[in-house]
LUMBAVO-202465 format. One line per 3 residues: for each residue x, y, z of C-alpha. Coordinates in Angstrom, 2 decimals. Example, Ala and Ser with C-alpha at 12.3 -4.5 7.8 and 13.67 -1.06 7.14 Angstrom:
2
12.30 -4.50 7.80 ~ 13.67 -1.06 7.14
***
This chain:
600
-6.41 19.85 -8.00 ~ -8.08 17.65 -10.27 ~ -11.78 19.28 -11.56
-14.60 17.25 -10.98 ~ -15.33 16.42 -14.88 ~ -12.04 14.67 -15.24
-12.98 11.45 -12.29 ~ -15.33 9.60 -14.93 ~ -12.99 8.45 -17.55
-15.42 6.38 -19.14 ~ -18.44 7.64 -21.44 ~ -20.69 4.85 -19.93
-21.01 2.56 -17.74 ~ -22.52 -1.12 -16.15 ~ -21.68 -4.24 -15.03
-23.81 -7.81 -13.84 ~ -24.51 -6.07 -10.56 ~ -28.57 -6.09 -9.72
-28.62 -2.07 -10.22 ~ -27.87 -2.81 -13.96 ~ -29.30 -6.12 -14.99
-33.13 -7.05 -14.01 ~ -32.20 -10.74 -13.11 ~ -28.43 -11.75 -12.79
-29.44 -15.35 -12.56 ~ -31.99 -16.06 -15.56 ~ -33.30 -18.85 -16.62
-33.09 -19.88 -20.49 ~ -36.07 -17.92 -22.35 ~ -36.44 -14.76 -19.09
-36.49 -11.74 -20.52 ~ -33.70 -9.54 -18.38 ~ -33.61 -5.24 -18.62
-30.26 -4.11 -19.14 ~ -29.38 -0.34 -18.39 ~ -26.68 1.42 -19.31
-25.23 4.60 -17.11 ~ -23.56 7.52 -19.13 ~ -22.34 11.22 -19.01
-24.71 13.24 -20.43 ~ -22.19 15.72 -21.53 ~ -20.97 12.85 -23.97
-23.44 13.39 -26.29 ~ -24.34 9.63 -26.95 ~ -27.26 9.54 -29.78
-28.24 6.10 -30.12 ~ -27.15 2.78 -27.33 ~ -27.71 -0.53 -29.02
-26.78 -4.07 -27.11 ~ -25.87 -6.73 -29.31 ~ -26.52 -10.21 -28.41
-26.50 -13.46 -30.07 ~ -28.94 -15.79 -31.58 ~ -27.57 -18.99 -32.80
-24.24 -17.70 -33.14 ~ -25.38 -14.61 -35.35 ~ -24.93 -11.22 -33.79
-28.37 -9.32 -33.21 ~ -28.35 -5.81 -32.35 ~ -31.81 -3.78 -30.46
-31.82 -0.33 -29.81 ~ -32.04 1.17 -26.43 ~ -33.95 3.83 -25.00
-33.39 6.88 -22.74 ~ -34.84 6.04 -19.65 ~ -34.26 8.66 -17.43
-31.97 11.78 -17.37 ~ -30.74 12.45 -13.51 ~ -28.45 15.07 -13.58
-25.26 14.92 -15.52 ~ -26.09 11.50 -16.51 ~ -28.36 9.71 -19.01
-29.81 6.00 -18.07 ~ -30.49 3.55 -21.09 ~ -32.86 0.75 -20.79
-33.40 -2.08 -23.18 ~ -34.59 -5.74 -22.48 ~ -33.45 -8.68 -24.11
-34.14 -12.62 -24.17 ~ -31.73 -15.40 -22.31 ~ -31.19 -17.53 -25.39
-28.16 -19.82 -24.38 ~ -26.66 -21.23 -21.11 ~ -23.86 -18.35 -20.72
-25.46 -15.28 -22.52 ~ -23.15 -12.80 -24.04 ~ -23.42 -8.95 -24.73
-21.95 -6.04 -25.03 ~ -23.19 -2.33 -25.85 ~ -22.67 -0.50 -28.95
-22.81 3.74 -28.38 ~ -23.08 6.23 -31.44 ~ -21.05 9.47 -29.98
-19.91 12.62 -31.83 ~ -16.66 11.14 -32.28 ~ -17.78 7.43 -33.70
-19.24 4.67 -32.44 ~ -17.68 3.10 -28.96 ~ -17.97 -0.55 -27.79
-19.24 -1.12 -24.21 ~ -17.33 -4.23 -22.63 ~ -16.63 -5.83 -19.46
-13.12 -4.70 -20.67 ~ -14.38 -0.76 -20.61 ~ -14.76 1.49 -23.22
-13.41 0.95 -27.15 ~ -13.13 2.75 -30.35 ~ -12.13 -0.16 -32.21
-13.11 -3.46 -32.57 ~ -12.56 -5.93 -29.68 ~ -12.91 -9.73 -28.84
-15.87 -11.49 -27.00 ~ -13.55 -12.45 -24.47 ~ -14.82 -9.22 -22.47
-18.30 -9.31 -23.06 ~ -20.73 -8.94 -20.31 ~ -21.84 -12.48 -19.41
-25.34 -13.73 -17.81 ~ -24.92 -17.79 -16.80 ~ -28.37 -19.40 -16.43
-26.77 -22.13 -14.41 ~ -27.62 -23.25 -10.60 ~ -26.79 -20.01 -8.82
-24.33 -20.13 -5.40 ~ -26.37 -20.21 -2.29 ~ -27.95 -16.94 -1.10
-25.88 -16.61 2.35 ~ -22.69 -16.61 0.30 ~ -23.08 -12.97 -0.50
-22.82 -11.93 3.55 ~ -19.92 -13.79 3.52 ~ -16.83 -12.87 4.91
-14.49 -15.69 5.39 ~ -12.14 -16.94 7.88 ~ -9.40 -18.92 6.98
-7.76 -21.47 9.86 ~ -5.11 -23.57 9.69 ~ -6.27 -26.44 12.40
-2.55 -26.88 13.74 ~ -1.88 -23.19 14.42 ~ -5.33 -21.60 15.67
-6.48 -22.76 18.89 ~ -5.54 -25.51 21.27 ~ -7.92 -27.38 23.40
-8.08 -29.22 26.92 ~ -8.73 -32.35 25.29 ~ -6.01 -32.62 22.78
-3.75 -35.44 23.43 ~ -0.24 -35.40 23.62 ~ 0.25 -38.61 22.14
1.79 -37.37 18.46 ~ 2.13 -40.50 15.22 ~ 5.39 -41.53 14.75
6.09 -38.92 11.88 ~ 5.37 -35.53 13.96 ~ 7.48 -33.47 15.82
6.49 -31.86 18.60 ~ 6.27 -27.95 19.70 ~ 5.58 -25.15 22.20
2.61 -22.70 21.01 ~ 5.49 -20.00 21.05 ~ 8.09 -22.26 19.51
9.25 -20.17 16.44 ~ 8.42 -22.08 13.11 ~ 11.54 -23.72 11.60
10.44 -22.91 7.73 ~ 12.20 -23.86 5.34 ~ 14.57 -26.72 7.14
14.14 -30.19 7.64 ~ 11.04 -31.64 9.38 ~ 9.22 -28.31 9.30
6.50 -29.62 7.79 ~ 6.48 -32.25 10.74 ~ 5.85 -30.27 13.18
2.57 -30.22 15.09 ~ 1.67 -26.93 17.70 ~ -1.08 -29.39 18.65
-3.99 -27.58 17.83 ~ -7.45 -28.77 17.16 ~ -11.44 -28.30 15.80
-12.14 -28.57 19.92 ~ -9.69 -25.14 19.62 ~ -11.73 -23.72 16.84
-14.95 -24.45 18.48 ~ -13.59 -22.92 21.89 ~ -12.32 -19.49 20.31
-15.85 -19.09 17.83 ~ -16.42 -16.19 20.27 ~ -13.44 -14.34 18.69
-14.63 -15.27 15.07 ~ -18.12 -13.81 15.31 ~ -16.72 -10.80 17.35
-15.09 -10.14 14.39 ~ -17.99 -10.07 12.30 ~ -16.74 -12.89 10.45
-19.34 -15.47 9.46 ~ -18.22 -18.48 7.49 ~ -15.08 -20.81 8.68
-12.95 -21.86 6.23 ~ -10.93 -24.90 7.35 ~ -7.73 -26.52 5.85
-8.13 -30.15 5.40 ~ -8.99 -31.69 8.23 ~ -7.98 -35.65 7.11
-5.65 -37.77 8.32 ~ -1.78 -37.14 7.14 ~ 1.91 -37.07 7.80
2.31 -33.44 7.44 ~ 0.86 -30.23 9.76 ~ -0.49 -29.18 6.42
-2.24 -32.46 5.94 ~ -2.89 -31.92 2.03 ~ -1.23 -35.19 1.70
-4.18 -37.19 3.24 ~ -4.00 -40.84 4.09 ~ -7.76 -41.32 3.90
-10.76 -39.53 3.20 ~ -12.93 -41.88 5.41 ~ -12.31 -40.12 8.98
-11.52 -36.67 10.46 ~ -8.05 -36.70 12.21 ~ -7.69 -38.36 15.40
-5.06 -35.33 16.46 ~ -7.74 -32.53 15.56 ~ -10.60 -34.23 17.29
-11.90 -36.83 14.99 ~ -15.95 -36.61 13.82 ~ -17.06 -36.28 16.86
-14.86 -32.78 16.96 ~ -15.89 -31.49 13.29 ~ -19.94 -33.13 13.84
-19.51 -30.35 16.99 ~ -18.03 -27.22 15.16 ~ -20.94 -27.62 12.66
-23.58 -27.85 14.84 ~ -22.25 -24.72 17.08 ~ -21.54 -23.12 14.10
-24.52 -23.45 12.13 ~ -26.19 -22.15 15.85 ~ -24.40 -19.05 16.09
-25.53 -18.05 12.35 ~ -22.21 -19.38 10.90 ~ -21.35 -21.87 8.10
-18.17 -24.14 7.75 ~ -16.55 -25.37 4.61 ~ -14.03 -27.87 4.55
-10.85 -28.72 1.67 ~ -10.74 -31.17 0.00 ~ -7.60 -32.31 -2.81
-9.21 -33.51 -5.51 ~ -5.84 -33.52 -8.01 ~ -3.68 -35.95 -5.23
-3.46 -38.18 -2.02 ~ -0.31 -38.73 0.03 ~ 1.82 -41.04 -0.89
0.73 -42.32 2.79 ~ -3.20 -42.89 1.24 ~ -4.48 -46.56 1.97
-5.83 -46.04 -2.21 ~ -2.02 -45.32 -3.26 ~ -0.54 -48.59 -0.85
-3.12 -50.37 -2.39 ~ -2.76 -49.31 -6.04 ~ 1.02 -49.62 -5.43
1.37 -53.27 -3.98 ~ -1.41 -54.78 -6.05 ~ -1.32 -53.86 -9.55
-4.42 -56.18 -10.56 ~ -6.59 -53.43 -7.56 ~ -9.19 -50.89 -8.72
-6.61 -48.58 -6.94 ~ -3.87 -49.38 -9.08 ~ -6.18 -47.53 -11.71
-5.90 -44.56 -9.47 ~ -2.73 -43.00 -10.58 ~ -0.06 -42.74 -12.79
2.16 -45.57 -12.29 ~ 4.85 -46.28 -14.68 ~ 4.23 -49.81 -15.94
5.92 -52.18 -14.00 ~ 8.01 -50.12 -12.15 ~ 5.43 -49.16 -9.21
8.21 -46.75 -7.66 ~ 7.21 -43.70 -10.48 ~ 4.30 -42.57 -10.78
2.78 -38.91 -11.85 ~ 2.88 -36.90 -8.94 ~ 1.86 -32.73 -7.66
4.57 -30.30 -8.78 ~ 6.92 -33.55 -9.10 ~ 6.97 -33.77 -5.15
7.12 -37.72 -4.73 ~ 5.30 -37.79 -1.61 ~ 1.63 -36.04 -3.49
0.72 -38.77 -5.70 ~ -1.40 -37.65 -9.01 ~ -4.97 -38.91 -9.36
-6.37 -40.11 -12.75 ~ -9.80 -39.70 -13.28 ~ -9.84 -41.60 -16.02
-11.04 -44.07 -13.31 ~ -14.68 -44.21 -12.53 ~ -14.03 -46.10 -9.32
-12.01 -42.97 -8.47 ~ -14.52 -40.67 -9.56 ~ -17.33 -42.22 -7.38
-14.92 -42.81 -4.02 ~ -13.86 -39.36 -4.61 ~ -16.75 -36.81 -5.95
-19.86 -38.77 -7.96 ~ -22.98 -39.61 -6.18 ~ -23.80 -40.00 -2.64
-21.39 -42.34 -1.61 ~ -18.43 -39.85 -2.40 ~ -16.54 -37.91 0.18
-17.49 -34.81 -1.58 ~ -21.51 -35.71 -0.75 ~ -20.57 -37.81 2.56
-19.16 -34.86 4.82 ~ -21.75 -32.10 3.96 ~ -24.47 -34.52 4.17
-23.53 -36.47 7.51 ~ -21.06 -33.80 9.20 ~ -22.91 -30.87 8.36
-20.45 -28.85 5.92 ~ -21.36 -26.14 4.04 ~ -19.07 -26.40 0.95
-15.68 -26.94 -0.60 ~ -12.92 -25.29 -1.30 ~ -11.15 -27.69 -3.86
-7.18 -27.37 -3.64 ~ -4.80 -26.94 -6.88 ~ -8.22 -26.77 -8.56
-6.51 -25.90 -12.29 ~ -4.74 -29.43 -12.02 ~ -7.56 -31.98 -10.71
-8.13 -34.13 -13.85 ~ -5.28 -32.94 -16.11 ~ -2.10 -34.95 -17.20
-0.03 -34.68 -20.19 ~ -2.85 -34.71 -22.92 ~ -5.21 -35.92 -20.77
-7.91 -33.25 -19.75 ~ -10.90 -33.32 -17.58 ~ -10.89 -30.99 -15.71
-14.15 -29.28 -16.19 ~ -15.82 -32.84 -16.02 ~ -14.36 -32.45 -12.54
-15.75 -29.35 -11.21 ~ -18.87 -30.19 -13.28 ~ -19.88 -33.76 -11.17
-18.50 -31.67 -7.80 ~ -20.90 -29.53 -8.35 ~ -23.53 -32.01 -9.24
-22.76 -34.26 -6.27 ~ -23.25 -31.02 -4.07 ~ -26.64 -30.03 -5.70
-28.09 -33.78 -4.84 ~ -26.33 -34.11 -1.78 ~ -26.80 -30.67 -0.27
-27.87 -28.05 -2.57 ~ -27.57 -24.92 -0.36 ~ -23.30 -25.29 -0.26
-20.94 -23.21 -1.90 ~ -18.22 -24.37 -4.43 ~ -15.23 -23.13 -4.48
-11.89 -23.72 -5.90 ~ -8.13 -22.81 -5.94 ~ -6.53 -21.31 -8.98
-3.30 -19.53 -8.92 ~ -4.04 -18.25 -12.18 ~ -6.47 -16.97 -14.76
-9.02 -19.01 -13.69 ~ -12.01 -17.39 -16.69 ~ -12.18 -20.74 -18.03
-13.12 -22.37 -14.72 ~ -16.02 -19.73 -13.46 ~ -18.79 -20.27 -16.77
-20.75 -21.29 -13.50 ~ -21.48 -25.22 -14.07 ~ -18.88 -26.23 -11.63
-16.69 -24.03 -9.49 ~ -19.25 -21.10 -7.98 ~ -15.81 -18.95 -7.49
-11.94 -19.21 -7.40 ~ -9.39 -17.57 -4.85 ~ -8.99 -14.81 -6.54
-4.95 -14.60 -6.34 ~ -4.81 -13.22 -9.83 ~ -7.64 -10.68 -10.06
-7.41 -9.24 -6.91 ~ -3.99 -10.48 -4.51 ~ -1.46 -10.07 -6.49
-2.45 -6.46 -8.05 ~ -2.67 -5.41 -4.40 ~ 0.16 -6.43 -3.77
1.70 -4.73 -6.71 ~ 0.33 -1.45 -5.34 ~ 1.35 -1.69 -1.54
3.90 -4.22 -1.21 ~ 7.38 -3.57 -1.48 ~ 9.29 -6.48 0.34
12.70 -7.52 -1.59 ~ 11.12 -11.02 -2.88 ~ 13.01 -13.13 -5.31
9.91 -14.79 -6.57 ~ 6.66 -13.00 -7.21 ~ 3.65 -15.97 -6.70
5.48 -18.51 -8.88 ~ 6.69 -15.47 -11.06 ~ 10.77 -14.82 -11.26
11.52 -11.48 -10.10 ~ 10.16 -9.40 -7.51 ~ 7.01 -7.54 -7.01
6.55 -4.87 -9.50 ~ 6.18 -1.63 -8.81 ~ 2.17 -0.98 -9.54
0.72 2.45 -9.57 ~ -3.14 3.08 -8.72 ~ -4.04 2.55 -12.21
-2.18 -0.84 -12.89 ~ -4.30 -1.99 -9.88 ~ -7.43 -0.95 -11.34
-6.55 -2.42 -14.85 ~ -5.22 -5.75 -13.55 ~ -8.45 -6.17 -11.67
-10.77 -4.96 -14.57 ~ -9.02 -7.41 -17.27 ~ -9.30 -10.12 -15.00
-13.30 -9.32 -13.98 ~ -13.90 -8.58 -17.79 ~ -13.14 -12.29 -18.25
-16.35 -13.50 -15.62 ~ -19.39 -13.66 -15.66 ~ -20.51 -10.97 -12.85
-22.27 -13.99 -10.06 ~ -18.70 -15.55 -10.77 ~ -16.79 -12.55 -10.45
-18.33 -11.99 -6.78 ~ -18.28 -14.86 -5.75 ~ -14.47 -15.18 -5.96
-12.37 -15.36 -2.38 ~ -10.38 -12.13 -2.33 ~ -7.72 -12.11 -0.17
-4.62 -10.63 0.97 ~ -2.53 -13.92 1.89 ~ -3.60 -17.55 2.89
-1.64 -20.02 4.42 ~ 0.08 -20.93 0.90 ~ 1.92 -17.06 1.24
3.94 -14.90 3.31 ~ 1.87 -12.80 5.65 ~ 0.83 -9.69 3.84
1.64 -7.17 6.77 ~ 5.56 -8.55 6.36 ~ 5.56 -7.35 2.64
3.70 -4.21 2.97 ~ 3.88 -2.92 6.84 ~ 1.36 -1.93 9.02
-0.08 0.71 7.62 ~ -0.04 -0.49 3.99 ~ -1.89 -3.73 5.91
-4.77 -1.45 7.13 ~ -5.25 0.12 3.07 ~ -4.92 -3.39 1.89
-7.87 -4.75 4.78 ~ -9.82 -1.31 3.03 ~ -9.61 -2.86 -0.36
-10.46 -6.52 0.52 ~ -14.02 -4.87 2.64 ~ -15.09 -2.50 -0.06
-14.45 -4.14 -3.37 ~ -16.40 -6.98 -4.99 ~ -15.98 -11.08 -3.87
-15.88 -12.80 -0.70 ~ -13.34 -11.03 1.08 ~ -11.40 -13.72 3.10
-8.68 -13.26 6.18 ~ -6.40 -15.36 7.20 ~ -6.60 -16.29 10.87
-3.68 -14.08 12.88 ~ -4.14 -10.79 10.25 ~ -6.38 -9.32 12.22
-4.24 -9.30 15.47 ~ -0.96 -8.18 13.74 ~ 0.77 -11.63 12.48
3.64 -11.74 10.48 ~ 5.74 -14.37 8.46 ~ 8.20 -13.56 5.64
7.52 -17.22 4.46 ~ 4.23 -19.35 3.61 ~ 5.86 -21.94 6.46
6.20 -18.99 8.62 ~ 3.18 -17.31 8.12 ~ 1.62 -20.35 9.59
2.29 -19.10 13.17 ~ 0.17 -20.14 15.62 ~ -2.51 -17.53 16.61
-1.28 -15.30 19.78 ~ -4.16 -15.66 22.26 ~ -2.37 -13.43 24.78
-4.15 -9.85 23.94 ~ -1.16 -8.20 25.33 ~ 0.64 -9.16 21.88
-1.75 -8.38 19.26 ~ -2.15 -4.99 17.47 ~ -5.20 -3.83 18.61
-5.32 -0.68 16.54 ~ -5.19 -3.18 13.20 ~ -7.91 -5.42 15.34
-10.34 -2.19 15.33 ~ -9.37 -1.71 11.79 ~ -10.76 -5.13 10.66
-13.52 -5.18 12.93 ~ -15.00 -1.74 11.60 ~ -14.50 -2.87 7.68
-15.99 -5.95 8.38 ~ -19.38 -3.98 10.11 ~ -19.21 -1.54 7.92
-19.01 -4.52 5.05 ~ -22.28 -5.70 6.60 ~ -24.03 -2.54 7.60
-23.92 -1.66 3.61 ~ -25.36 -3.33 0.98 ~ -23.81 -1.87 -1.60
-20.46 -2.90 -0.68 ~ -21.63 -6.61 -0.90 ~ -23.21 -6.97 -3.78
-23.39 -3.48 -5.72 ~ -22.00 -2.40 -8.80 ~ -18.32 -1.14 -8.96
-17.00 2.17 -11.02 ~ -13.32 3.22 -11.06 ~ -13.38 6.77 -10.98
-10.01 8.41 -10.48 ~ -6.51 6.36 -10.87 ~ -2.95 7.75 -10.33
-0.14 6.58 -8.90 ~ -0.84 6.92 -5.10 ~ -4.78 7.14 -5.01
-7.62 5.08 -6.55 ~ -11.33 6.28 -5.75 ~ -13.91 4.16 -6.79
-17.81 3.96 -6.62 ~ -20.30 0.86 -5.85 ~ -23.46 1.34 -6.33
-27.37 0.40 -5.91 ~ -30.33 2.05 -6.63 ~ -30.80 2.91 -3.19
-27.25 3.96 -1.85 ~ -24.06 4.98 -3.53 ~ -21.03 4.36 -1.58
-17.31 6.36 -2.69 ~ -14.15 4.69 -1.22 ~ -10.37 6.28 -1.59
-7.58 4.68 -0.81 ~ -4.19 6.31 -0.77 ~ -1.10 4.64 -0.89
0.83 8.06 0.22 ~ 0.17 11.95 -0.15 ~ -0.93 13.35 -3.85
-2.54 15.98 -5.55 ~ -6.41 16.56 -4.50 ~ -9.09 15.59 -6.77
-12.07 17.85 -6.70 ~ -15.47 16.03 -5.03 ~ -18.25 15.01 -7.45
-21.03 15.21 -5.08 ~ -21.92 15.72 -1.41 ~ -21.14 12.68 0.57
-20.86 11.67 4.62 ~ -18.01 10.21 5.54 ~ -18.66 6.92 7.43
-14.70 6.46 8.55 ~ -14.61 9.37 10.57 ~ -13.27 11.62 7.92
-14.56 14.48 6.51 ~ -17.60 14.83 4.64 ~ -17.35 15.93 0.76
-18.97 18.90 -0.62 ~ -19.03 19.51 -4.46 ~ -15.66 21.47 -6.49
-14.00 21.07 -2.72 ~ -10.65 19.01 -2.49 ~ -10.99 15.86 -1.17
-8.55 14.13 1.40 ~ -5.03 13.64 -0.06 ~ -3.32 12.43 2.86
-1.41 9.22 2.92 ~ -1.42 6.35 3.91 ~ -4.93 6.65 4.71
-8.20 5.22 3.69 ~ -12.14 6.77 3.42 ~ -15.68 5.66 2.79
-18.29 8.12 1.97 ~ -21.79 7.65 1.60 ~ -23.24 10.36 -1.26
-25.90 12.36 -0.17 ~ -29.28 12.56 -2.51 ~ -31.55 15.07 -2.68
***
């Protein structure tokens, strides 16, 4: 059994989270406290944060301000001098002086890449924080009485329990037939949930089920309802306490798109200047991932821009505005506005998000990036990222263990993650944000663009996966079907259409959602307080978040290991048992726990 001292592995400790920063959305010129959380029994001297002025490095000293227990609080306040304020902590120890970082603790010396980071732009809206997200694909969730059975020429039609034919010919063609009429109907389910903000794939006009390859941004989809059906969700939405956002492709059209006709038969158009043709030859032109049928925009057009996302007349301003959305979520957000040497990408999220702050200021911003999105997230443009990088594909390191050929776009198959790879993969990625950016991100387990997550890691593995996505920082987002027990081994056949018969769904996974998700909301702390790892190994992480007024402990354990000795008293609020100081701690597996620590 591991003895209590050994769970902190850190000296110190803090992060952007409002138990350690004053303010952790300044303007230029506040004054913000900082604090700074370490083991006593470290013997720190002397805590100094360094800052910038101007570019030159400026360094105040720190001063105890409390002692509480085993550990030693530091409190210093500094001045917002710059749009995204840097800092990091310098501690004088017995064995040499340390650097604090977003990146943890260091004895030597380290980049700014990891600094802590305030942003003193527009902050996201204040119901983003209670967010938890549902994801629906409008073809597979729900259909209604009033669809039609009338289909466009291009679509295929199918049975609600036809099997999904992914990866052959047409599959993409194939329309289950269901609609925003659907979503509105089954809202009852959402909320019972606890979920509280819809998350709906494009909703344009297209000539696929996925309907990323719009071919106009002018109307909603005849086949999911048209306006009238979205103007409706809204509205019943917004009544029940929930919000909707909408995607939009900002980096393509369909090849389908009245703009791309138009560009392509009349090269003398404005929307000729709206892709990458190749001169004279009109039949190549730039297009997404080289698939001929997801033409490339170029932004270099400012007739583009303002059809598209500048100023009130663009779609990005037109459907929160007149429909009633609450936000974006921008697709293949790392390619919008870049081609060969061309670059403008951040221009991109940059007007978005001004469009959205004239048009509609209380909406939320967010973006897909497959990648390392740090770049993306300084805050003047995309409010967060789906966080596939910093959060989905570590957990899937640690709990998956399907035979994939391809990891995400990566060669090779999943690798083979212990407790403390997770935890590093997720802090090098965080270190990278600043903090509002950081939780703001859409965590998630799988999306429509991946194989469900309960077909790579199993049941059970699902369930500690659903723990990690309630409990750690972002907007934790599910995928309509998880919560009933869907499966796919493909992203094509993860887009099953939702089982409304309750005899089929998993109801013990069901419970298991619906309990994170109130327990998600019951708790503060696990929305927006700080996070601590405290004990990594290869088949258990424990890990603290924290507020002033409640401390919450979570384990998760990916299978039996040896116990680790409890830090404190704490009541369990899984049904577990409760902790009592120098006493072994649950070491069962799989299995998941949530304390709340006890205070005198």
């Amino acid at each position: 059994m591991h003895p209590p001292e050994t769970l902190c592995n850190t000296v110190a400790h803090h992060d952007g989270s409002p138990g350690y920063v004053s303010n952790p959305s300044p303007q230029p010129g506040d004054r913000v406290e900082l604090l700074v959380r370490g083991r006593t029994d470290a013997g720190t001297k002397r805590v100094h944060v360094r800052t910038k002025l101007d570019g030159e490095p400026v360094f105040t000293e720190a001063r105890v301000d409390r002692v509480d227990g085993d550990e030693t609080w530091w409190r210093v306040e500094v001045e917002v001098g710059s749009t995204e304020f840097g800092y990091r902590f310098l501690l004088d120890t017995p064995t040499g002086n340390r650097w604090l970082t977003g990146a943890g603790i260091a004895s030597r010396d380290v980049p700014d890449t990891g600094d802590f980071t305030l942003t003193t732009h527009p902050a996201p809206p204040a119901w983003a924080a209670d967010a938890v997200v549902y994801q629906i694909f409008p073809d597979r969730f729900a259909r209604s009485a009033r669809q039609s059975d009338i289909l466009p020429d291009w679509a295929t039609p199918a049975a609600w329990d036809d099997p999904v034919p992914w990866g052959t010919p047409g599959a993409l063609q194939q329309i289950y037939g269901g609609d925003l009429w659907g979503v509105l109907d089954r809202l009852d389910h959402i909320r019972g949930l606890g979920a509280n903000v819809l998350y709906l794939t494009p909703f344009f006009p297209a000539r696929s089920n996925h309907r990323y390859d719009a071919t106009t941004f002018d109307r909603v989809d005849p086949l999911l309802g048209g306006d009238e059906a979205l103007r409706a969700l809204t509205a019943e939405a917004h009544r029940r306490g929930m919000r909707v956002i909408g995607d939009l492709t900002l980096n393509h059209s369909g090849d389908g798109h009245e703009w791309f006709r138009r560009g392509q038969a009349e090269p003398d158009s404005a929307e000729a200047g709206f892709y990458y043709f190749d001169g004279a030859d009109r039949g190549r032109y730039a297009s997404f991932c080289g698939v001929d049928t997801l033409p490339k925009f170029d932004h270099a057009s400012a007739e583009l821009r303002a059809r598209l996302y500048e100023g009130a007349g663009s779609v990005v301003a037109r459907y929160p505005r007149d429909f009633g959305l609450d936000g974006w979520r921008i697709d293949v957000a790392q390619s919008a506005g870049r081609h060969g040497t061309q670059d403008r990408n951040a221009e991109v999220a940059r007007a978005t998000r001004a469009t959205l702050n004239a048009a509609a200021p209380d909406t939320l911003l967010l973006a897909e990036h497959q990648h390392d999105a740090s770049a993306s997230l300084r805050g003047d443009g995309w409010q967060g990222t789906m966080a596939y990088s910093g959060f989905t594909r570590p957990v899937w390191g640690w709990l998956a263990d399907a035979p994939l050929t391809e990891f995400w776009g990566v060669p090779g198959p999943i690798p083979g993650y212990g407790g403390a790879d997770l935890a590093a993969v997720m802090r090098d990625f965080a270190a990278l944000l600043p903090w509002r950016s950081y939780t703001h991100n859409l965590t998630l387990l799988d999306s429509h663009d991946t194989q469900r997550f309960r077909s790579m890691a199993g049941r059970e593995r699902q369930h500690l996966g659903a723990a990690l996505l309630f409990t750690l920082p972002g907007l934790p987002m599910v995928f309509a079907g998880d919560e009933v027990g869907v499966e796919g081994v493909h992203l094509e056949d993860g887009r099953r259409p939702f089982p409304w018969d309750p005899a089929r769904w998993d109801h013990d996974t069901h419970r298991v959602y619906r309990d994170l998700i109130a327990l998600r909301r019951g708790h503060r702390a696990l929305r927006e307080g700080g996070l601590r790892w405290l004990h990594c190994a290869a088949d258990t992480v424990l890990f603290e978040r924290w507020l002033p007024e409640e401390t919450l402990l979570v384990q998760v354990d990916r299978a039996s290991h040896t116990p680790v000795a409890a830090p404190v008293a704490a009541r369990s609020l899984t049904g577990g048992p409760d902790l009592r100081p120098g006493e072994p701690m649950p070491a069962d597996g799989p299995a998941f726990h949530v304390w709340r620590v006890e205070r005198p």
